[in-house]
C-alpha positions in Angstrom: 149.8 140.7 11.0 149.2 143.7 12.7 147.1 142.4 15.8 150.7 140.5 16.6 152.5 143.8 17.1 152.2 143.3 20.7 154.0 140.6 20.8 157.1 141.8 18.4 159.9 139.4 20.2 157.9 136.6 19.4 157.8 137.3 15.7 160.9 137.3 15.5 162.0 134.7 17.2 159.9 132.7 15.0 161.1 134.2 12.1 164.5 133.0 12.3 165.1 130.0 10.2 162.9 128.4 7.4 161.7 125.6 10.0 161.7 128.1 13.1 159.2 130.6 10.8 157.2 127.7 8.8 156.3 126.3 12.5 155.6 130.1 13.8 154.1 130.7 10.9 151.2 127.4 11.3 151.0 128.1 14.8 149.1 131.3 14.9 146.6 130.1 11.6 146.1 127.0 14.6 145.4 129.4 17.2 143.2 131.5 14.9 141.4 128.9 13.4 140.6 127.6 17.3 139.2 130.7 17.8 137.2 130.9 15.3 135.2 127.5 16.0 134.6 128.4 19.2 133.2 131.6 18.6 130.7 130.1 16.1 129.9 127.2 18.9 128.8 129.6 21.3 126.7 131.7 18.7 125.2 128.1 17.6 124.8 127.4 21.1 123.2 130.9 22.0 121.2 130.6 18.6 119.9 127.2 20.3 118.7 128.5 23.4 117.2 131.3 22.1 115.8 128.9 19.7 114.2 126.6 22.4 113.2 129.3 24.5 110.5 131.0 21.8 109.2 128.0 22.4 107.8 128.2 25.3 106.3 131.9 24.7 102.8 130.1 24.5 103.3 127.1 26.3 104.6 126.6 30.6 108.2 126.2 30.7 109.2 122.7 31.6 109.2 121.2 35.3 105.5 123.5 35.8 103.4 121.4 37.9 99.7 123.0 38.0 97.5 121.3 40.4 100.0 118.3 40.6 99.4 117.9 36.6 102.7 118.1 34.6 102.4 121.6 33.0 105.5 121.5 30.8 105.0 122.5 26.9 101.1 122.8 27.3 99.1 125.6 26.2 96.6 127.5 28.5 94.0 125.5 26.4 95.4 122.3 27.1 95.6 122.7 30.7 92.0 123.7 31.0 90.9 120.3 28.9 93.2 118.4 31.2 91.3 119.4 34.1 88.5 119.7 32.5 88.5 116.2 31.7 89.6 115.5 35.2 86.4 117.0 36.7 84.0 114.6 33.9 83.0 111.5 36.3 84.9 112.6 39.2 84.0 110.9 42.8 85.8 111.4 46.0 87.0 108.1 47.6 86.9 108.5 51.9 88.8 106.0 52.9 87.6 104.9 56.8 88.7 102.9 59.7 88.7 99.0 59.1 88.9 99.5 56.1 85.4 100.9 54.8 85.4 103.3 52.3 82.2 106.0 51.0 82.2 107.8 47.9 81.2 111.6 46.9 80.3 111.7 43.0 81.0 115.3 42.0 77.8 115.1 39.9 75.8 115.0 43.0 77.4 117.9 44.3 77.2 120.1 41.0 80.6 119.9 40.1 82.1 121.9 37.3 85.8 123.6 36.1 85.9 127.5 35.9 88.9 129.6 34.7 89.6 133.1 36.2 92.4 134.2 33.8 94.7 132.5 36.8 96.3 130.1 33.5 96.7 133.2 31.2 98.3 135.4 34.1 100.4 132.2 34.9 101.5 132.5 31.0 102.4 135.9 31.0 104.5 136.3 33.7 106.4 133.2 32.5 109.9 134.5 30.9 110.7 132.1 28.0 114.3 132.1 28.9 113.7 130.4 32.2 113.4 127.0 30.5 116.4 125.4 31.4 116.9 127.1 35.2 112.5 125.7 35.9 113.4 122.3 33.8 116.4 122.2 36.5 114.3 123.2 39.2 110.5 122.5 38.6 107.9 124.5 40.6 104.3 123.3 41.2 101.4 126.2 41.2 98.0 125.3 43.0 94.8 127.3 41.3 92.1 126.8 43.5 89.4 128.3 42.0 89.6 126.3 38.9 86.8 124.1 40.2 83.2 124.5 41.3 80.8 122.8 43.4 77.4 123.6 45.7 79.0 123.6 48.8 75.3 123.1 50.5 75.1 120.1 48.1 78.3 119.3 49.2 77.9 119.2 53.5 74.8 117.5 52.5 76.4 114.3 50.8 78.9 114.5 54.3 76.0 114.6 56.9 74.3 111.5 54.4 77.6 109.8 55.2 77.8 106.2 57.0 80.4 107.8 59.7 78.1 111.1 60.3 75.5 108.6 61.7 75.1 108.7 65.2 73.5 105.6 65.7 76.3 104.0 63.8 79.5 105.8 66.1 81.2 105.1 68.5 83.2 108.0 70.6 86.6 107.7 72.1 87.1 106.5 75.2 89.9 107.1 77.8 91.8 104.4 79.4 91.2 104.5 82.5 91.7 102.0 86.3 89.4 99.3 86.4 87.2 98.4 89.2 89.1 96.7 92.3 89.0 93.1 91.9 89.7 90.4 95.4 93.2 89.4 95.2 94.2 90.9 91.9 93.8 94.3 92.9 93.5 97.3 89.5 94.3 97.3 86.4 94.5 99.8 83.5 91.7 99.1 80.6 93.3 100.7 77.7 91.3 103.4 75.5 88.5 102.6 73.1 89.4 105.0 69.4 86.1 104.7 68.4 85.2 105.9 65.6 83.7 109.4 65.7 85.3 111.9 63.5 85.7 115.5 64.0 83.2 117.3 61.6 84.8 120.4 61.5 88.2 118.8 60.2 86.2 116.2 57.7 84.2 119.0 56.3 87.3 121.2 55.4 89.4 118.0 54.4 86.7 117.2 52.3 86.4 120.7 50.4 90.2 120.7 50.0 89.9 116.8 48.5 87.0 118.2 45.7 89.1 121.6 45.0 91.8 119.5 43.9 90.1 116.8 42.3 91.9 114.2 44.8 91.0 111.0 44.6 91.0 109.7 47.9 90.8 111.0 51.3 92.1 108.7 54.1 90.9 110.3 57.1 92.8 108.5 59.9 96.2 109.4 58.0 94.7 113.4 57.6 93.7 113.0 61.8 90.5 113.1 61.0 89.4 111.1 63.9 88.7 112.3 67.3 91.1 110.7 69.4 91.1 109.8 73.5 92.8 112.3 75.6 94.1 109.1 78.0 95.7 106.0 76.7 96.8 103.1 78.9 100.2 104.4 78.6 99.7 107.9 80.2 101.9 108.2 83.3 99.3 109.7 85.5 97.2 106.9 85.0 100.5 104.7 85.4 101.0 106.5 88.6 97.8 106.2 90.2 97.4 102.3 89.6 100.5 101.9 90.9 99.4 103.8 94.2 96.7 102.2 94.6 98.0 98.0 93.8 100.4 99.6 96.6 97.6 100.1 99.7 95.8 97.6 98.4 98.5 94.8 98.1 98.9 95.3 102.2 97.9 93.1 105.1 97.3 95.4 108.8 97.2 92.6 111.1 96.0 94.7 114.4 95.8 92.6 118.0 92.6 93.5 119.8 91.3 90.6 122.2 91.6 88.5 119.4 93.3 89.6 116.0 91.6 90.6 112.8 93.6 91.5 109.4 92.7 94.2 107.2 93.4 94.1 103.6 92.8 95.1 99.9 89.1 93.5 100.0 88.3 96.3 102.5 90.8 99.0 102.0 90.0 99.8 98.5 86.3 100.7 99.6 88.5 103.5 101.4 90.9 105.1 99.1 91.2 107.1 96.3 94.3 108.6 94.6 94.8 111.8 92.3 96.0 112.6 89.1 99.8 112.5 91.1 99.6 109.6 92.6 98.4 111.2 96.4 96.5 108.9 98.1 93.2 109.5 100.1 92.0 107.4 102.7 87.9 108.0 103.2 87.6 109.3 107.0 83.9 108.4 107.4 84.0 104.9 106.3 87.9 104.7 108.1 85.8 105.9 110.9 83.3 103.6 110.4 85.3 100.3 110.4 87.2 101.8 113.3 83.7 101.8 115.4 83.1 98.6 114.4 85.9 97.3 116.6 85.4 99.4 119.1 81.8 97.6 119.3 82.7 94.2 118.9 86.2 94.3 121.5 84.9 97.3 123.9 83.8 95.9 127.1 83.3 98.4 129.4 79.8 98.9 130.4 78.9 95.4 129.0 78.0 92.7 131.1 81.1 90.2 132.5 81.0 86.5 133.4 82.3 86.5 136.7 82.8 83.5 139.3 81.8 84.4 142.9 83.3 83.4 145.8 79.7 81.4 146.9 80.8 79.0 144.0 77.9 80.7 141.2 78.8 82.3 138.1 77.1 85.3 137.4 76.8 88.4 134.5 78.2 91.1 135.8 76.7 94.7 134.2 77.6 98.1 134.1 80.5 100.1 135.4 83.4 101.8 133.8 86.2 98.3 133.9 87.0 96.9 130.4 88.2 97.1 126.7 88.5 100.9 125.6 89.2 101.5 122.3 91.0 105.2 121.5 89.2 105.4 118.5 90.9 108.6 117.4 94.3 107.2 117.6 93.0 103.7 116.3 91.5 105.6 113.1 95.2 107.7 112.7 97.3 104.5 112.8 95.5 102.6 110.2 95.4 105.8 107.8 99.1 106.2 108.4 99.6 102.3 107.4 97.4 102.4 104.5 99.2 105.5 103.5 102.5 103.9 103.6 101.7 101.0 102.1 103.6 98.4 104.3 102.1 94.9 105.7 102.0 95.4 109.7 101.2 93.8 112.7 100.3 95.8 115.1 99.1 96.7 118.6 95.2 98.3 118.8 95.4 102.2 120.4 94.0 101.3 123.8 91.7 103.9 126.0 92.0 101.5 129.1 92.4 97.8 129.3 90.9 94.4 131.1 93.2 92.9 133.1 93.6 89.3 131.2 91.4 86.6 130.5 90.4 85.1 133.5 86.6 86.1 135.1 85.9 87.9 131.3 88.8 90.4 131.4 88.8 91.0 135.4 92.1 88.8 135.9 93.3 87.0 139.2 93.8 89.9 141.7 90.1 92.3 142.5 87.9 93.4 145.2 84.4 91.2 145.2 81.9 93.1 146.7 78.7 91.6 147.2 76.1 94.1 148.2 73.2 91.7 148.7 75.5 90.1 151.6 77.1 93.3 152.5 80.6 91.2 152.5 83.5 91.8 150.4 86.0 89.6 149.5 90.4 90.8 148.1 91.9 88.4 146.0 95.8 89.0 145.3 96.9 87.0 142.3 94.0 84.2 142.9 94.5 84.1 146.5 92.3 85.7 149.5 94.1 88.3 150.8 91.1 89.9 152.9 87.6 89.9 153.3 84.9 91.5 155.5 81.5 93.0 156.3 80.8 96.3 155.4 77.8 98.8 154.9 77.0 100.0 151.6 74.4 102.7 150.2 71.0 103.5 151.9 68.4 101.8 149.9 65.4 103.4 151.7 67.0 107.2 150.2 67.6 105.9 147.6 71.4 106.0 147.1 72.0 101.8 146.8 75.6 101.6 145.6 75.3 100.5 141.6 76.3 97.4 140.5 78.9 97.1 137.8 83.1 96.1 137.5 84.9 99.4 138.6 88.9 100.0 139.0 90.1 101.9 141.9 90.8 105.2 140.9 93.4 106.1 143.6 94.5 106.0 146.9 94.8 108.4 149.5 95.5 109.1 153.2 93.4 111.3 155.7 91.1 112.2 153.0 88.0 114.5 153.7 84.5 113.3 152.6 82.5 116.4 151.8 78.8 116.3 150.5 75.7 118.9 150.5 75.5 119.0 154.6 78.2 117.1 156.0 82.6 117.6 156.1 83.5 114.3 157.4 87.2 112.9 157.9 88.5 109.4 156.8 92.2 107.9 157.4 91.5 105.4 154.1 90.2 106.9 151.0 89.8 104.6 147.9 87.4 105.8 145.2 86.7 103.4 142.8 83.1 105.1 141.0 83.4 108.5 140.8 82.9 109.8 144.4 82.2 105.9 145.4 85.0 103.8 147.4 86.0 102.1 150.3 86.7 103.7 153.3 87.0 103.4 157.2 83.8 104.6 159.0 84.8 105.1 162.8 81.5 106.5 163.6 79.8 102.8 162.7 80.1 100.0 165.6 78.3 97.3 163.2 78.5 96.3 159.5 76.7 93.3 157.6 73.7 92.4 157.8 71.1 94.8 156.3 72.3 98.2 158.1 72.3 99.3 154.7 68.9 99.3 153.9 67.5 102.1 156.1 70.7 103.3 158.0 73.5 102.8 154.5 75.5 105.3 153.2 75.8 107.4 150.4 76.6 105.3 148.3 80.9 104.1 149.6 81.3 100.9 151.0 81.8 102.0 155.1 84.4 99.2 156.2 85.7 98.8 159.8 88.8 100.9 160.4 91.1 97.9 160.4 90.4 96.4 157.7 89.7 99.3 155.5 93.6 99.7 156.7 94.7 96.5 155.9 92.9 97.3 152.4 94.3 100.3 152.0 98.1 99.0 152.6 97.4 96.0 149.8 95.7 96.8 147.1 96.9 99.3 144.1 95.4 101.7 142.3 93.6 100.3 139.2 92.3 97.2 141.0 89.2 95.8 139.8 86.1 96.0 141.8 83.0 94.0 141.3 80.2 95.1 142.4 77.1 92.7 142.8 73.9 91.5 144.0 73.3 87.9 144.8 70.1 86.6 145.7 70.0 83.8 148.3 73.3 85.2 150.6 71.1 88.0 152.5 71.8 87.4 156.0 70.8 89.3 159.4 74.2 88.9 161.1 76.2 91.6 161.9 80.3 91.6 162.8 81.1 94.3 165.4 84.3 96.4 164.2 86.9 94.2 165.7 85.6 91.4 163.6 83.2 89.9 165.6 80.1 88.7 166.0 77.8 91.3 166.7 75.0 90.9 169.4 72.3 93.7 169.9 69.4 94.0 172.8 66.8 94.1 170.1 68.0 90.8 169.5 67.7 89.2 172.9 63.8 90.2 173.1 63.0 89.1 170.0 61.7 86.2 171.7 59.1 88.5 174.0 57.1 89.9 170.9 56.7 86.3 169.0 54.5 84.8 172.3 51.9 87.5 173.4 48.6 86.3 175.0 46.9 89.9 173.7 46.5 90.7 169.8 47.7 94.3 170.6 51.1 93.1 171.9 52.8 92.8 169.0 52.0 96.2 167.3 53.6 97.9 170.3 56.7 95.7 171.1 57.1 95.0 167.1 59.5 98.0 166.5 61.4 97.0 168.9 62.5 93.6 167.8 61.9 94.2 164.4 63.8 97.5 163.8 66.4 97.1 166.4 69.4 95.3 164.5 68.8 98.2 162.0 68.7 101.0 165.0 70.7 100.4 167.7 73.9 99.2 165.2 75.3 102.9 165.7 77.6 103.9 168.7 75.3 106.7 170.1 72.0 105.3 168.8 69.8 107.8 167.2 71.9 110.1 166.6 74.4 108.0 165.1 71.5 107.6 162.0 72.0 110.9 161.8 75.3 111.2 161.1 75.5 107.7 159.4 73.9 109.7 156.8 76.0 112.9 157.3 79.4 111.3 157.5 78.9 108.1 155.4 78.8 109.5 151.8 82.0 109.8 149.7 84.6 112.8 148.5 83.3 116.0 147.1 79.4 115.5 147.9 78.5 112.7 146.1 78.3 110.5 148.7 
């Protein structure tokens, strides 16, 4: 009763009474006697646990995993039987792609268990009294050297493998854009997996497989397998196709003479893109195409049907009149509309123009000049405005004015010719080949005819001073000349400058030299009536030949 001192009011409260200290009095032998059994639970419990954990002083403690093999309550011993029965008749199964599978025996590569005192450290370090906190939480330990194997046996039975063989593999191959196919434009192929594996990766998959006595390897789920770098849902490739369907998807509809349409079947031959999406149009073979036009629509320099005023159609060559192409500008446009990828019609980039479609290009309104007849003929908008004899360049020195289809480069008043040895004034200046034009020729009383052969110009077409005027105040600047020679409309006649008919004194002896009575006759009075429509056409006779040829020529010593 002493332990209750402390607790004197108690007592005796209790002890008042026979019922108040019989109930005091049971109470504490209850209180004691709960005491007492739970006291001698916990030492049977403690005696238990100590109990179970002896147990495991020579065996693993439960929830030990070794090697994925359940441990718990085996001896060292046991464990290596386990995996030494493991190791008897083991194979490796390599599970491949469509479902193929090889196998490794481990006899073939010399397999065998080992023990390095790993198990016995394992035991040792073990405290038995961990049981129930490692059966609560289990714990796996991986020994790797507990198994051995001829490694050179080993990369041997890999390289004997089906899906080492290079005949039998395939590599991995990239999606990529397909070829560019008429009216369906690219497409993406999508990758090819193959099936090559990466032998570095199989090799030490393989050697991890054998040093745990795995069953089976599956190499595409271990990414064994080499793998393309672009599928067919990469966005750069997405990109690109997508640029090129663009330029390729477009019509460029461009009016030359005639129109022609360029689209997909000949742009793609043109264009690449790059990894962004940046397209690249080709110059040389833009270029190329660009050419092409300009050879099939260019007319200048090429002959021209044309319809003379004698009723006779004739071809036309030479000259600087026609179709130009700007082939620099032509080439820039396109690139820009293939660039933008937007359908188009458009207008061709132009160096110079025809004039419509009438006479091949020449139009309705030109100056005919026909140098075999030494007459010229203006047409205004289909009508004859003007025409009249003129003189053109001195065959005999050779400076014959060229055929060909000119324009007329300018106009200009009071304009001075100058050449190698002469200065020589004009009131109508209209150049139409370079230093070659019409102009008035003051010094000249006769035109037509054949002047032109041994007394011509330069090269200009001399034209009496009234009507080189009445040219002069007509025509505009970019006119068409045409410049020809028709056989069949030479003629002897001459016009004075006024417009008429020209009569010479050669002419009225001509009849004297045709009836001499002597042979000798005719040799003396010949160059007289055969030379004299070409000689005594000038104002001050001689002399006039001379500066015919001084004065005659055009601007800037060229004519």
């Amino acid at each position: 009763m002493a332990g209750f001192k402390e607790f004197p009011s108690h007592g005796r409260s209790r002890a008042r009474g026979a019922k108040g200290g019989l109930r005091g009095g049971s109470g504490r032998k209850i209180a004691i006697g709960a005491g007492v059994v739970l006291i001698a639970v916990a030492l049977c419990g403690g005696v238990a646990f100590a109990s179970t954990a002896q147990k495991y002083k020579n065996v693993f403690l439960p929830g030990t995993i070794i090697n994925g093999m359940d441990a718990s309550g085996k001896t060292v011993e046991e464990i290596k039987q386990a995996i030494a029965a493991n190791a008897d008749g083991y194979s490796l199964k390599i599970l491949e792609k469509d479902g193929e599978s090889e196998t490794i025996p481990g006899s073939d590569i010399s397999l065998k268990t080992t023990f390095d005192g790993s198990l016995e450290k394992m035991m040792e370090e073990q405290n038995p009294y961990d049981w129930l906190k490692r059966k609560n939480n289990p714990q796996s330990f991986t020994i790797g050297t507990m198994i051995e194997f001829d490694q050179g046996k080993l990369s041997g039975e890999i390289d004997g493998l089906r899906l080492t063989d290079r005949d039998l593999v395939t590599k991995p191959a990239n999606a990529y854009i397909s070829e560019y196919q008429s009216g369906k434009g690219y497409e993406i192929i999508p990758e090819n997996e193959g099936n090559e594996v990466d032998e570095d990766k199989l090799l030490a998959a393989v050697n991890t497989a054998v040093e745990n006595l795995q069953g089976e390897l599956d190499l595409e789920k271990e990414g064994i397998y080499k793998k393309p770098s672009v599928t067919k849902d990469d966005p750069a490739l997405k990109t690109q196709l997508a640029a090129l369907n663009k330029a390729v998807g477009i019509t460029i509809t461009t009016n030359y003479t005639s129109q022609e349409v360029l689209d997909g079947d000949t742009i793609h031959k043109w264009i690449n893109v790059d990894d962004s999406g940046n397209l690249t149009v080709y110059a040389d073979q833009l270029n190329a195409y660009v050419k092409s036009m300009a050879d099939k629509y260019n007319t200048v320099g090429k002959s021209k049907k044309f319809k003379t005023s004698y009723g006779t159609t004739i071809s036309v060559g030479g000259g600087s009149f026609g179709w130009k192409l700007d082939q620099s500008k032509e080439a820039a446009d396109l690139q820009a509309a293939i660039i933008k990828g937007e359908s188009v019609t458009r207008d061709a980039e132009w160096a110079q123009k025809a004039d419509g479609a009438a006479n091949d290009g020449i139009g309705n309104t030109y100056v005919e000049v026909n140098l075999t007849g030494q007459h010229l003929y203006y047409y205004k908008n289909g009508s004859l405005v003007l025409e009249s004899d003129f003189v053109s360049g001195n065959v005999s020195k050779g400076n014959g004015t060229p055929d060909g289809v000119y324009r007329v480069a300018y106009k200009q008043r009071n304009a001075t010719l100058k050449g190698e040895n002469y200065s020589t004034p004009v009131s109508f200046w209209m150049p139409f080949n370079n230093g070659i034009g019409f102009h008035d020729a003051t010094w000249r009383s006769q035109f037509g005819g054949t002047i032109y052969k041994t007394s011509g110009s330069h090269g200009c077409i001399n034209m009496p001073y009234e009507k080189a005027k009445a040219l002069f105040g007509s025509i505009d600047a970019g006119c068409p000349v045409i410049c020809y020679g028709a056989p069949g409309t030479e003629t002897t006649k001459k016009s004075n400058a006024d417009g008429t008919a020209a009569t010479t004194k050669a002419a009225t002896k001509a009849p004297e030299t045709k009836a001499p009575e002597t042979t000798k006759a005719p040799e003396t009075k010949a160059p007289e009536t055969t030379k004299a429509p070409e000689t005594a056409a000038p104002v001050a006779g001689p002399a006039d030949d001379t500066g015919n040829a001084a004065n005659g020529p055009a601007a800037e010593g060229t004519n």
